[in-house]
N, C-alpha and C positions, 0 to 999 in steps of 0.2 A: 481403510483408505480415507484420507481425513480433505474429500472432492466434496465442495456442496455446488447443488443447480439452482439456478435461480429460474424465471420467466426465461430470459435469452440466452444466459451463459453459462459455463462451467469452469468452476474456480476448483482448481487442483495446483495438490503443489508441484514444484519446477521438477522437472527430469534433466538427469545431463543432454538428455538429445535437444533439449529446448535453448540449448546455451543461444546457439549462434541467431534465433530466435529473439530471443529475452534482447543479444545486443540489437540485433537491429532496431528494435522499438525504445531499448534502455536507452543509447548514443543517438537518438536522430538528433538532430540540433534543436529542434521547439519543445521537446521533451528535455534534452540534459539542461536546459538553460533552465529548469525547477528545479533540479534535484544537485545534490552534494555532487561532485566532479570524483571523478575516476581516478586512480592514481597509477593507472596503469591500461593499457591496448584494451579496448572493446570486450573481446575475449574473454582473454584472461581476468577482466575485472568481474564478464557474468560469470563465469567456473565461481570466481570465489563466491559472490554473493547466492548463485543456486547452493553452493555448499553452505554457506551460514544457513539459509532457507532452511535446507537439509537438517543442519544440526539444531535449530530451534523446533523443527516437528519432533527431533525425537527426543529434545531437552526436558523442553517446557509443554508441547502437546498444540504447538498454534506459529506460526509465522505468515508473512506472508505467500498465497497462492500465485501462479498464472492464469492471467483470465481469456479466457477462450471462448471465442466466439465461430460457431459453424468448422469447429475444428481447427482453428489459426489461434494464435497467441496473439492479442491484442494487448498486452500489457499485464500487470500486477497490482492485486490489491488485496490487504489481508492484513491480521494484527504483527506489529512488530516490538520485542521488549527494547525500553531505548533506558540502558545501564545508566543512564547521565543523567535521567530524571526520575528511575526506577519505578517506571509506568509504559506502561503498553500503548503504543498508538497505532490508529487506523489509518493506512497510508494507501493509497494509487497513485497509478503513473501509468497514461494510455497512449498508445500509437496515434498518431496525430488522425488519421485516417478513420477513426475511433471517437474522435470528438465531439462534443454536441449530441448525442444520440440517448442520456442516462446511462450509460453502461458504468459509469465511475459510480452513480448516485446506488444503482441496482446493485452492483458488488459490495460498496462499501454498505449498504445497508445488511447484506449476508454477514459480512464480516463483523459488524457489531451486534446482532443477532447473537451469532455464532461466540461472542466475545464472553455478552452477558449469560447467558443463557446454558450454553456448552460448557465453557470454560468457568464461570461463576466470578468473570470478575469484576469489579467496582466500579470502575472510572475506565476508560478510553478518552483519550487525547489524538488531536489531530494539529499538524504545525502546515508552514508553509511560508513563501516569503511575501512580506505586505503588500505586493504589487500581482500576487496568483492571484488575482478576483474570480477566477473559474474556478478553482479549487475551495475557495473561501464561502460563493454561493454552495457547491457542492456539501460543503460542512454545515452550512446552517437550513436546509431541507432536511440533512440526518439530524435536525435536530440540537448542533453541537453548539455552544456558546462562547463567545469569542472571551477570554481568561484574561489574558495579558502578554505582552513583547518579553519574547525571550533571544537568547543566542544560543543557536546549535552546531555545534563545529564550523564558530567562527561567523554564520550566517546569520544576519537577522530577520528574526519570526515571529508570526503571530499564534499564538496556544488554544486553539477553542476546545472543550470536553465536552462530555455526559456522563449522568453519575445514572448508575443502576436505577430500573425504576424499581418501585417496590409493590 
């Protein structure tokens, strides 16, 4: 079972029964307005994205999890491979309700643990668009170092990494 616990939460990955779940916190309005737009109903957009989830654990051996807190789905955060840069990034995305608390900084720090360490791999990239300044402090506590402006399906972003320590 590829579930890691932190201090507060538990990061597993998504089950079908979490869809309806995963939408409510994926589509609230203060959450979609950072993330790439749906091309399709609430629903249907989480089915498909638990299934990538799905088929990246059992591809590559890592996608992102559901993070969970006292037993509720508070959001996602976990490595994802992004084919368009052919690097892995460490990504969240939490229920508003969720905010302010570390819960993104405690996940996302399992997950790059988990990235270098588990998986053995090199670099971790983390994007976002230049105006997340939550998300942006969140990356440089883990650590990550702001790279350079990029464009990710069409949006513009800012690239900060970390390279393996040794």
């Amino acid at each position: 079972m590829n579930a890691v616990r932190t201090e507060r939460l538990l990061l597993r990955p998504l089950e079908w029964a979490d869809r309806e779940a995963y939408a409510a916190f994926r589509f609230h309005p203060k959450v979609a307005r950072w993330l790439s737009p749906a091309d399709r109903d609430p629903l249907a957009a989480s089915e498909a994205t638990i299934a990538r989830f799905q088929s990246g654990w059992s591809t590559r051996g890592y996608a992102p999890w559901g993070v969970f807190r006292d037993g509720r789905l508070i959001g996602q955060c976990g490595l994802n491979f992004v084919p368009e840069f052919e690097e892995t990034e460490v990504l969240w995305a939490l229920h508003p309700d969720a905010w302010g608390e570390g819960y993104a900084t405690e996940a996302a720090r399992a997950a790059l643990t988990f990235g270098f360490e588990t998986i053995g791999l090199d670099l971790i990239f983390a994007i976002t668009k230049p105006d997340n300044l939550a998300s942006q402090a969140v990356m440089k506590r883990l650590g990550l170092v702001y790279r350079r402006d990029v464009v990710y399906r069409e949006i513009p972003s800012v690239w900060f990494d970390k390279a393996k320590s040794l």
